[in-house]
C-alpha positions as CSV (number, residue, x, y, z in Angstrom):
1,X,23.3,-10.2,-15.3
2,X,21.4,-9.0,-11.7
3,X,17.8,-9.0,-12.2
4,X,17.3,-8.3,-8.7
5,X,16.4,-5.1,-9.7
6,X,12.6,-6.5,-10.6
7,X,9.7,-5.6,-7.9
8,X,6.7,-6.2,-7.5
9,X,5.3,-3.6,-9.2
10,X,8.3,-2.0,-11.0
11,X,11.9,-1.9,-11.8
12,X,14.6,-0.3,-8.9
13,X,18.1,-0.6,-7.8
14,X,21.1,0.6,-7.9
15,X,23.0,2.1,-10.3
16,X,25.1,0.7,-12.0
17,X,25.1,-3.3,-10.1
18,X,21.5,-3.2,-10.1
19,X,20.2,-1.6,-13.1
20,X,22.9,-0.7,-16.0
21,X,22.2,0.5,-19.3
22,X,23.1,-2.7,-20.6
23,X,20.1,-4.2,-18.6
24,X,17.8,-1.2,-20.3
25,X,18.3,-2.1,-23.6
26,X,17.6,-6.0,-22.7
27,X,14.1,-4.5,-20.9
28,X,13.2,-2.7,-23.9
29,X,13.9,-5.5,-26.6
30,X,11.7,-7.5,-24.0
31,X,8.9,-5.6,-23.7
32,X,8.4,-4.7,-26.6
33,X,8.7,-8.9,-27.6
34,X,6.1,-9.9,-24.5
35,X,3.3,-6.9,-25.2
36,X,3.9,-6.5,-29.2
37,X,4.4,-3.5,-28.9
38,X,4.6,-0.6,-31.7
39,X,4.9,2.9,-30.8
40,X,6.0,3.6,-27.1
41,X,6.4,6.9,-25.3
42,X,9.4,7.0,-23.1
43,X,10.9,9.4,-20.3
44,X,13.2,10.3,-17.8
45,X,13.3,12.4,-14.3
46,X,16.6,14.7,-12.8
47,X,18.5,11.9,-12.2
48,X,22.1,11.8,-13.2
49,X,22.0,8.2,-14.4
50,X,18.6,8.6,-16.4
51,X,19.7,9.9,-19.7
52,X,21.8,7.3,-20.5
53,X,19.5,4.7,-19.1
54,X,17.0,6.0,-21.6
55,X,18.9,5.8,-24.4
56,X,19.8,2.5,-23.6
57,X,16.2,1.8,-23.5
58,X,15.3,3.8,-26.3
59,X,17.4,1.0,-28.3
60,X,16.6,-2.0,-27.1
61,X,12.8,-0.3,-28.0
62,X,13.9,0.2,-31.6
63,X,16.0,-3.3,-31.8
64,X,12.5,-4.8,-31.7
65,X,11.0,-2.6,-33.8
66,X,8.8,-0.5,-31.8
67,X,8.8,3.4,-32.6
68,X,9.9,5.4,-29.8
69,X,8.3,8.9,-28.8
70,X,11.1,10.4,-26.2
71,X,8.8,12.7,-24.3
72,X,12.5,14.3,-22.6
73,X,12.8,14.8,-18.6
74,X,9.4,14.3,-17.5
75,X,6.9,13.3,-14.4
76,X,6.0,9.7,-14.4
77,X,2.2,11.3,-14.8
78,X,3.2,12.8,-18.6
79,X,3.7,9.3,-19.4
80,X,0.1,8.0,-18.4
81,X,-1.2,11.0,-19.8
82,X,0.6,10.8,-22.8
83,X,0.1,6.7,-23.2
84,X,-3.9,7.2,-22.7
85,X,-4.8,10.4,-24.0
86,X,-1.9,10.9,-27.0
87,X,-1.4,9.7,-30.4
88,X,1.8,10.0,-32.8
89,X,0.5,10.5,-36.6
90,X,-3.1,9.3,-35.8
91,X,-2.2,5.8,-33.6
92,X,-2.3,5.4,-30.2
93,X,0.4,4.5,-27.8
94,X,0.9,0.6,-27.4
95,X,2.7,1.4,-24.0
96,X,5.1,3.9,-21.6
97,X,7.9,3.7,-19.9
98,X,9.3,6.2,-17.2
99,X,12.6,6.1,-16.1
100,X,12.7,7.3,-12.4
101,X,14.4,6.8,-8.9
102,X,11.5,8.4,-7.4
103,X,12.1,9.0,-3.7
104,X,14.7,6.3,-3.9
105,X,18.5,7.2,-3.1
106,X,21.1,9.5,-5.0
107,X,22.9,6.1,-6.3
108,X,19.4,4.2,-7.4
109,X,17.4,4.0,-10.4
110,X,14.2,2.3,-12.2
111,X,11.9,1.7,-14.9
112,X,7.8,2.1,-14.3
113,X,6.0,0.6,-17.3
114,X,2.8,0.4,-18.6
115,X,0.4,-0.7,-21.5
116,X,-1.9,0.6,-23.6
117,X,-4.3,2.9,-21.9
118,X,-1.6,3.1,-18.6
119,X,-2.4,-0.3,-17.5
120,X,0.1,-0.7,-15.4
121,X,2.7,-3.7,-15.6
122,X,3.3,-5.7,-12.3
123,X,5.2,-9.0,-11.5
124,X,1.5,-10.6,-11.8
125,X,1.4,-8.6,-15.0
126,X,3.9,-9.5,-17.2
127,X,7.5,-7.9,-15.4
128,X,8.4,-11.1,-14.2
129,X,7.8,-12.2,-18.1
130,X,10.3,-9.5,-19.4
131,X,12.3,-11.4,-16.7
132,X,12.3,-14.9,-18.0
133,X,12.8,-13.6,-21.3
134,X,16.4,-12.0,-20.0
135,X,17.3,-15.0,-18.2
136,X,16.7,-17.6,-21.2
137,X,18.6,-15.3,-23.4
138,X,17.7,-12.9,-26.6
139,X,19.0,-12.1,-29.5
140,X,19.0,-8.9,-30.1
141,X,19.5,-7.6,-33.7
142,X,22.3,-4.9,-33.6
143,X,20.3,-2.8,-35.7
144,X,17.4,-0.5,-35.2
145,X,14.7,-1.1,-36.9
146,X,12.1,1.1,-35.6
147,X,11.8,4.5,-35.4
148,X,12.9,7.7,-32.5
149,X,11.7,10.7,-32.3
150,X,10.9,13.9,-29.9
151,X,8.1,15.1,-28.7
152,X,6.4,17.2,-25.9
153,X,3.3,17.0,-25.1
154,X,2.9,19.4,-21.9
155,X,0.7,21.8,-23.8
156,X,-1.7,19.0,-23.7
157,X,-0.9,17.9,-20.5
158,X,-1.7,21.0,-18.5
159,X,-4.9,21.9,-20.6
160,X,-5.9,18.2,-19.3
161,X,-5.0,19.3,-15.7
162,X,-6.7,22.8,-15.8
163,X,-10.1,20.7,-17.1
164,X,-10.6,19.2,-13.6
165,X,-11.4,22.9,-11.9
166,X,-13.1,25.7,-13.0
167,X,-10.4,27.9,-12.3
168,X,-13.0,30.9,-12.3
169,X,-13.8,30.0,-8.6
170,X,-10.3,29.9,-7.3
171,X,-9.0,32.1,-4.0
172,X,-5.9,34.3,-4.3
173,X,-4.6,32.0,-2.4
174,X,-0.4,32.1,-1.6
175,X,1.1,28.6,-1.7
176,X,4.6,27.4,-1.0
177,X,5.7,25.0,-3.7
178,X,8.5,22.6,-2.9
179,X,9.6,20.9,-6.1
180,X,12.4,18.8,-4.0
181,X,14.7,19.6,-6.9
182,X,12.8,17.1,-9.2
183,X,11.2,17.2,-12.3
184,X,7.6,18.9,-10.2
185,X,9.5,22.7,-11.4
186,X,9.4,22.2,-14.8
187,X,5.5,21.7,-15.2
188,X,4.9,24.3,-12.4
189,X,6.2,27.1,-14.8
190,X,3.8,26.3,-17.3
191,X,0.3,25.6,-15.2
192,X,1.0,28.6,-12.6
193,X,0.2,31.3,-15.5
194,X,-3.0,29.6,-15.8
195,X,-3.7,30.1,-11.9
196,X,-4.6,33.0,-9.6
197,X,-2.1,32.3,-7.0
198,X,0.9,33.8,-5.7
199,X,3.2,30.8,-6.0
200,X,6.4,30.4,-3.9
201,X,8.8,28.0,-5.9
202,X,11.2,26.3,-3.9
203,X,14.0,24.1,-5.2
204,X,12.2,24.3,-8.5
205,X,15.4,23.3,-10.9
206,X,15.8,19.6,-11.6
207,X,19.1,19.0,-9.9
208,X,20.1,15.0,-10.3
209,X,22.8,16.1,-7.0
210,X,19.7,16.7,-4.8
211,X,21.5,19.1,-3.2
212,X,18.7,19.4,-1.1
213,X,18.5,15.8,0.1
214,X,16.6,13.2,-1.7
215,X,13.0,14.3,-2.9
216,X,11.1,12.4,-0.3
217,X,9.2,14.1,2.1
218,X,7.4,11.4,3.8
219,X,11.3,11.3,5.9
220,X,10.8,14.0,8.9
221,X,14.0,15.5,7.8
222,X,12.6,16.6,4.6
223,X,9.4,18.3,6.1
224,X,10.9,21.3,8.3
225,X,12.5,23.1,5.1
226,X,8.7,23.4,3.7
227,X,7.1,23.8,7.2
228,X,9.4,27.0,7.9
229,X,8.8,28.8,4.7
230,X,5.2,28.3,5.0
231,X,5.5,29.7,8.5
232,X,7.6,32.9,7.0
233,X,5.7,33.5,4.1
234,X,2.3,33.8,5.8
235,X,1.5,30.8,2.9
236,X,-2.0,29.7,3.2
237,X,-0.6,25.7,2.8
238,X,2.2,24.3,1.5
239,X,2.7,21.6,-1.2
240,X,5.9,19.0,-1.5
241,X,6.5,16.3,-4.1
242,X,8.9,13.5,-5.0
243,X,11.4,13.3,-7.5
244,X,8.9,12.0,-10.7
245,X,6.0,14.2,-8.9
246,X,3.3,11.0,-8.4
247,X,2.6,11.8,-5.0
248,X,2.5,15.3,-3.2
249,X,2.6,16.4,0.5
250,X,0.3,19.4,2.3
251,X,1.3,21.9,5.1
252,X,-1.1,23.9,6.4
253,X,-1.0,27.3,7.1
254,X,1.8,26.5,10.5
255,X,3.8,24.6,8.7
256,X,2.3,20.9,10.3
257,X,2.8,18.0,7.9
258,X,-0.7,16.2,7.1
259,X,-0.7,12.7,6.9
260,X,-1.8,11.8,3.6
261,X,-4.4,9.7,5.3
262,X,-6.3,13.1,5.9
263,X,-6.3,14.2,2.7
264,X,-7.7,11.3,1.1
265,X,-11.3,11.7,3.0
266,X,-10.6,15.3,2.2
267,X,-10.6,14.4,-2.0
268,X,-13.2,11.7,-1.2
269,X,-16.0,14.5,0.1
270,X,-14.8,16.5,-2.6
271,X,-15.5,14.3,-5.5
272,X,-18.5,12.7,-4.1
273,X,-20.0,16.6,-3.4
274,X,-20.7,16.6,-7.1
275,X,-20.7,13.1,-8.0
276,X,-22.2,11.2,-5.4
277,X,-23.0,7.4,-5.3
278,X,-20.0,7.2,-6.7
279,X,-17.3,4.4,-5.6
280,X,-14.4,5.1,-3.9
281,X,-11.3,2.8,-3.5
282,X,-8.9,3.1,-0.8
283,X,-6.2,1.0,1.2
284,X,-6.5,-0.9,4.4
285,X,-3.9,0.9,6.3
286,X,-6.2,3.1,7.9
287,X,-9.5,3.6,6.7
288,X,-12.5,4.6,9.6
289,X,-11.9,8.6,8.2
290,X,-12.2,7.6,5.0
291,X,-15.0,5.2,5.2
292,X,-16.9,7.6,7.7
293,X,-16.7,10.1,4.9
294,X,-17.4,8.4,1.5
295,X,-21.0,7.2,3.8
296,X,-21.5,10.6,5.3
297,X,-21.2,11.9,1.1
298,X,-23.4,8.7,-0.2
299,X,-20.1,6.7,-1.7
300,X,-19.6,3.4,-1.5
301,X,-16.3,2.6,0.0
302,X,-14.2,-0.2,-1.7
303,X,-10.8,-1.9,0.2
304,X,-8.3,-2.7,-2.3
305,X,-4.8,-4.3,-1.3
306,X,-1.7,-1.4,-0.9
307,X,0.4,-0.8,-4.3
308,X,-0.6,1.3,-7.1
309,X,-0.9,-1.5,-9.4
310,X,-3.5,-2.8,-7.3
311,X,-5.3,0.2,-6.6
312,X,-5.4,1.0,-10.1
313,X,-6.9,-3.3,-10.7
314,X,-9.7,-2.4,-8.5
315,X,-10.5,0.9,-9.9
316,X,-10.7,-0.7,-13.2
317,X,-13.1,-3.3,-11.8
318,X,-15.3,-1.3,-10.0
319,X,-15.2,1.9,-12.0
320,X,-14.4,4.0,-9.2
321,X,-13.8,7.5,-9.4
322,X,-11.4,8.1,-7.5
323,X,-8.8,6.3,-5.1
324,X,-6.6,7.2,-2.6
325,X,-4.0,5.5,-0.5
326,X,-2.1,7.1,2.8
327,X,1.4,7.3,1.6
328,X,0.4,10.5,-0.9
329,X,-0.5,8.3,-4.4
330,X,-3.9,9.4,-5.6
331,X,-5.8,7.7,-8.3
332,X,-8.5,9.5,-10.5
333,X,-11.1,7.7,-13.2
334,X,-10.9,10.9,-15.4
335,X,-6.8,10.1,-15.4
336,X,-7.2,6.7,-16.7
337,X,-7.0,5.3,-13.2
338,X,-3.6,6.4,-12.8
339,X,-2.2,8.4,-9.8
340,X,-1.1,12.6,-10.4
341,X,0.6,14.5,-7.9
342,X,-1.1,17.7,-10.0
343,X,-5.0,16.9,-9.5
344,X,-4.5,16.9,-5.5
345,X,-4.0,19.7,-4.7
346,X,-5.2,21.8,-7.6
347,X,-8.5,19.9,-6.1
348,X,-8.0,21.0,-2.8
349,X,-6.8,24.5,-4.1
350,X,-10.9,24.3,-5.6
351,X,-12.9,22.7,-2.3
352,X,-10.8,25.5,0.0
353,X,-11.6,28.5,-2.1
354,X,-15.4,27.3,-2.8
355,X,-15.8,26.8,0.8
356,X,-13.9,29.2,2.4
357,X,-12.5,27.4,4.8
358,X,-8.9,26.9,5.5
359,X,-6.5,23.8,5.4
360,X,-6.6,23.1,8.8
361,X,-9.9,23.7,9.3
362,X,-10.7,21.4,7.1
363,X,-8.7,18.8,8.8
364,X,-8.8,19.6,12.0
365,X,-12.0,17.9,13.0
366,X,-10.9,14.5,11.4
367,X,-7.4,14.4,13.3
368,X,-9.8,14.9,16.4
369,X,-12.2,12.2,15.2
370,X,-10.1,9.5,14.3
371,X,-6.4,10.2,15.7
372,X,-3.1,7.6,14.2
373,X,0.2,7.0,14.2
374,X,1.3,7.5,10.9
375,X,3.4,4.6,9.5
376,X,6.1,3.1,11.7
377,X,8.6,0.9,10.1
378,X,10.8,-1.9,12.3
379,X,13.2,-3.8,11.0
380,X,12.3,-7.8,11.4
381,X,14.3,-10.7,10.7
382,X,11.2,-13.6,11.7
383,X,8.7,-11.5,9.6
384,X,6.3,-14.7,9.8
385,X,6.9,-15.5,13.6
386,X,6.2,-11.7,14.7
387,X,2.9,-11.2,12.5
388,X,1.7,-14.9,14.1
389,X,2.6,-13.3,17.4
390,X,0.5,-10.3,17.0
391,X,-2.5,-12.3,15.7
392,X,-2.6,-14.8,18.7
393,X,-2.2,-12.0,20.9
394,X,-4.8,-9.8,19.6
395,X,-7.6,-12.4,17.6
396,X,-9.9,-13.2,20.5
397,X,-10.6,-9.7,21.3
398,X,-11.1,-8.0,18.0
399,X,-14.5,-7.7,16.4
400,X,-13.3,-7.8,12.6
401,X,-10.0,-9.4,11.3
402,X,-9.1,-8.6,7.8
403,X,-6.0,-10.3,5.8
404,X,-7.1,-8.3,2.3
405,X,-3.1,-6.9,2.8
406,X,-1.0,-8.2,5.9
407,X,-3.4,-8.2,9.3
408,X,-6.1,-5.4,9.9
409,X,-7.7,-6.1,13.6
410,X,-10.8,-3.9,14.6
411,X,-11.9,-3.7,18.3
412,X,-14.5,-1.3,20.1
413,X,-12.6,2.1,19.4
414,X,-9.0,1.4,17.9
415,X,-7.8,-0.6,15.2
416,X,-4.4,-2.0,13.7
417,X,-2.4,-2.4,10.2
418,X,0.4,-4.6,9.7
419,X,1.9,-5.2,6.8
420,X,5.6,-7.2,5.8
421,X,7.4,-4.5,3.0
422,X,7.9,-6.2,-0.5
423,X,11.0,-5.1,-0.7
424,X,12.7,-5.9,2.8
425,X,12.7,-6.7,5.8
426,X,10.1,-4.6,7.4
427,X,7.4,-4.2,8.9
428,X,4.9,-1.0,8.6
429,X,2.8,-0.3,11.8
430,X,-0.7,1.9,11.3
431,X,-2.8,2.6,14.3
432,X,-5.7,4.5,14.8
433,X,-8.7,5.1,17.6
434,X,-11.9,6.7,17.8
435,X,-11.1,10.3,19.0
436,X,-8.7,8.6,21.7
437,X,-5.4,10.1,21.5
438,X,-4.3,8.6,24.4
439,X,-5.5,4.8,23.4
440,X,-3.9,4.9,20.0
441,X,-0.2,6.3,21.8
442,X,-1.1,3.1,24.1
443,X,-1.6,0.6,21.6
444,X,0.7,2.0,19.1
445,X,3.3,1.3,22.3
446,X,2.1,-2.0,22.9
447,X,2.1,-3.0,19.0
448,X,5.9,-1.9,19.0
449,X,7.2,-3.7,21.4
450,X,5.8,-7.4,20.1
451,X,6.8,-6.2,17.1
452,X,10.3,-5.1,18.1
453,X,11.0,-7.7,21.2
C-alpha cells in the first residue's frame, strides 16, 4: 500500500494511488488503536472522492470500536468546533477527523485529524504512528463493532461564531462573498440572517467539478473573478475562501488582493484593543508589521515555526490569544487554538464598522510602512547547497540571523525569509523593507537569482 500520502502535518495525495478508501478504513482502525479512541466526529468537504472516502473511514472507525458522529459535508472548522465544544449523549469527543483536499487539485484528497479538545495530530504527534501501524500490518475485524450515527451541529456552530461580535455595532456594510464552490456556501446561508449586511454570494454551491477552478485564491488566477465583482458591485471589501473554508482572503473596496500578512497586525490590534497584554503568536515569514503592532497595542509578540500544528503548540504553551500566520490561517484561544476562516473577517466586519474607517484605509498605512514581496516559490533541486549560499552570502552583514523555520536575516531596513517546502522541492522567498519599496524590489531581485542560478 502507498503511504506517501502522510505529511507533516496531515494526510494528502492523490486519489485513488495516493489515498484510496481502502487506505481510509486502515487510518481509521489505526487511530482509533494509537489514541483509544471512543466516540469520533467525522466529515467531508465538495469533493467528488470524499463520500466514499468517509465511509471507508467511518468503518475502519467502527471496526475498532469507536462510535462515529458523521457531522455530513462540512468545513474543517465544524470539526474543531464540534471535537472541543460538542458532546454526543453527555461525553465528549475523543477526536475528529475531516476529510478535505483543501486548496489541493481536482484529482487529490486528505485526512486532517485531531484529538480531544482539537489538538491537532502531526508526524511528531502520532501520524507517522498510524503509519507504522499500517506498515506492520492489522487485523482488522470484518465487523463493526461500534456505533454510526448523524448529526449536525451548525446550530451550535454559528451561535459560537455570532459570540465573538456584538453584532449590535455592525455597518450595513455590502460584501462580496466568494465561496470558491466549496463547502464556505453552506454555512453562509445560515450566519448571514443573523447579520446586517447585504451579502453578494458567489459560487456558493458545493460543486466537487470546481467548475470554477480549484478553491485557492492565494494563485493570481483565482483573485481577478473576486476583484471584478467587488469593483462592479460598489462592495465595500470582498471575502474568498478555500475548499474546507480554514483560511479566507480580503479585497478591498478596488478589488486589490491583501496579503494576508496585513491582516494579521490588522486582527492583532483588534484583539489587543480590548485585551491588551495579551500574547500574540505569529510566523517568521514576515513579521516587523506585526511585531510593530502587537508593541504599539501592549502585546507581547511570540515567533512560532510555520504550520498550523505548530502554531497551534505554541498557543497552547503560551496561552496566546490569538495567532496568525501570512498564508490566510488564523488561530484564536476562544476556538480552542484552532484556525476559522469565519472569525476573520466577521472581526474585521466589527473593527471597520466601530471605527469607521474603510479596508484600505486601514491597511494602507502598513503596506507603506513596511512594503514585501509576497511569497515567491522556485523550484530547487540542491535545496541544502542554495540555502548555504544565501547564508554565506548574506551572514556578515546582517544584524539578527534567526533559523526558528528555514533562514530569517535582519539588516538596517530590509529583511529575508527562506524556507525549503515540506512537501517538495521548493523554496518560498519573503522579503520585506522599512517603507522602501524600491530596496525590497532590489533585494527581492537579488535573493532570486542566487536562489534560481
Amino acid at each position: 500500500m502507498n503511504l506517501d500520502c502522510f505529511k507533516a502535518y496531515d494526510v494528502r495525495g492523490k486519489v485513488p494511488d495516493a489515498l484510496s478508501p481502502a487506505l481510509a478504513l486502515e487510518i481509521g482502525f489505526a487511530y482509533v488503536k494509537e489514541f483509544n479512541i471512543k466516540t469520533v466526529v467525522i466529515g467531508y468537504d465538495a469533493r467528488l472522492s470524499s463520500p466514499d472516502i468517509y465511509k471507508s473511514l467511518a468503518a475502519g472507525l467502527q471496526c475498532a470500536g469507536a462510535n462515529v458522529v458523521g457531522i455530513g459535508m462540512c468545513g474543517t472548522e465544524e470539526i474543531y468546533h464540534a471535537t472541543a465544544y460538542m458532546q454526543e449523549n453527555g461525553v465528549p469527543f475523543d477526536g475528529g477527523i475531516m476529510v478535505t483536499g483543501s486548496h489541493n487539485p481536482q484529482d487529490e484528497n486528505g485526512l486532517k485529524l485531531v484529538r480531544e479538545n482539537s489538538i491537532p495530530i502531526s508526524s511528531d504527534t502520532g501520524l507517522l504512528a498510524i503509519k507504522e501501524r499500517i506498515i506492520k500490518g492489522q487485523q482488522i475485524p470484518p465487523n463493526l463493532t461500534g456505533s454510526f450515527i448523524e448529526r449536525s451541529y451548525r446550530k451550535e456552530y454559528i451561535k459560537k461564531l455570532l459570540s465573538y461580535i456584538d453584532t449590535a455595532t455592525l455597518a450595513p456594510f455590502k460584501i462580496v462573498a466568494n465561496a470558491g464552490n466549496g463547502c464556505a456556501g453552506l454555512v453562509l446561508k445560515e450566519l448571514i440572517p443573523h447579520l446586517p449586511f447585504e451579502i453578494i454570494l458567489v459560487d456558493e454551491t458545493p460543486d466537487g467539478t470546481f467548475p470554477n477552478g480549484i478553491p485557492n485564491p492565494l494563485l493570481p488566477e483565482n483573485r481577478e473573478k473576486t476583484a471584478r465583482i467587488v469593483r462592479e458591485q460598489k462592495a465595500d471589501f470582498g471575502i474568498a475562501w478555500d475548499g474546507d473554508f480554514d483560511r479566507c482572503f480580503f479585497y478591498d473596496a478596488n478589488g486589490r488582493f491583501i496579503e494576508g500578512y496585513y491582516i494579521v497586525g490588522m486582527l492583532a490590534s483588534a484583539l489587543l484593543k480590548s485585551q491588551p497584554h495579551e500574547k500574540i503568536v505569529h510566523d517568521p515569514r514576515l513579521t516587523w508589521n506585526t511585531i510593530e503592532l502587537v508593541n504599539e497595542h501592549g502585546g507581547i509578540n511570540i515567533t512560532s515555526k510555520s504550520g498550523h500544528a505548530f502554531i497551534k503548540e505554541t498557543m497552547r504553551k503560551e496561552n496566546a490569544l490569538y495567532g496568525g500566520e501570512m498564508s490566510a490561517h488564523h488561530y484564536f484561544r476562544d476556538f480552542s487554538y484552532c484556525d476559522s476562516g469565519m472569525l476573520p473577517w466577521l472581526l474585521a466586519a466589527e473593527l471597520l464598522s466601530v471605527s469607521k474607517q474603510s479596508l484600505a484605509s486601514f491597511v494602507d498605512a502598513r503596506i507603506k510602512a513596511y512594503p514585501c514581496s509576497g511569497e515567491i516559490n522556485s523550484k530547487v533541486e540542491n535545496i541544502t547547497g542554495v540555502l548555504e549560499k544565501i547564508e554565506n552570502t548574506y551572514k556578515n552583514k546582517a544584524k539578527i540571523i534567526n533559523k526558528i523555520d528555514g533562514i530569517s536575516m535582519e539588516f538596517e531596513d530590509w529583511r529575508f525569509n527562506v524556507r525549503a517546502s515540506n512537501t517538495e522541492p521548493v523554496l518560498r522567498l519573503n522579503v520585506e523593507s522599512r517603507a522602501n519599496e524600491e530596496l525590497m524590489q532590489e533585494k527581492t531581485g537579488e535573493l532570486l537569482t542566487l536562489i534560481r542560478g
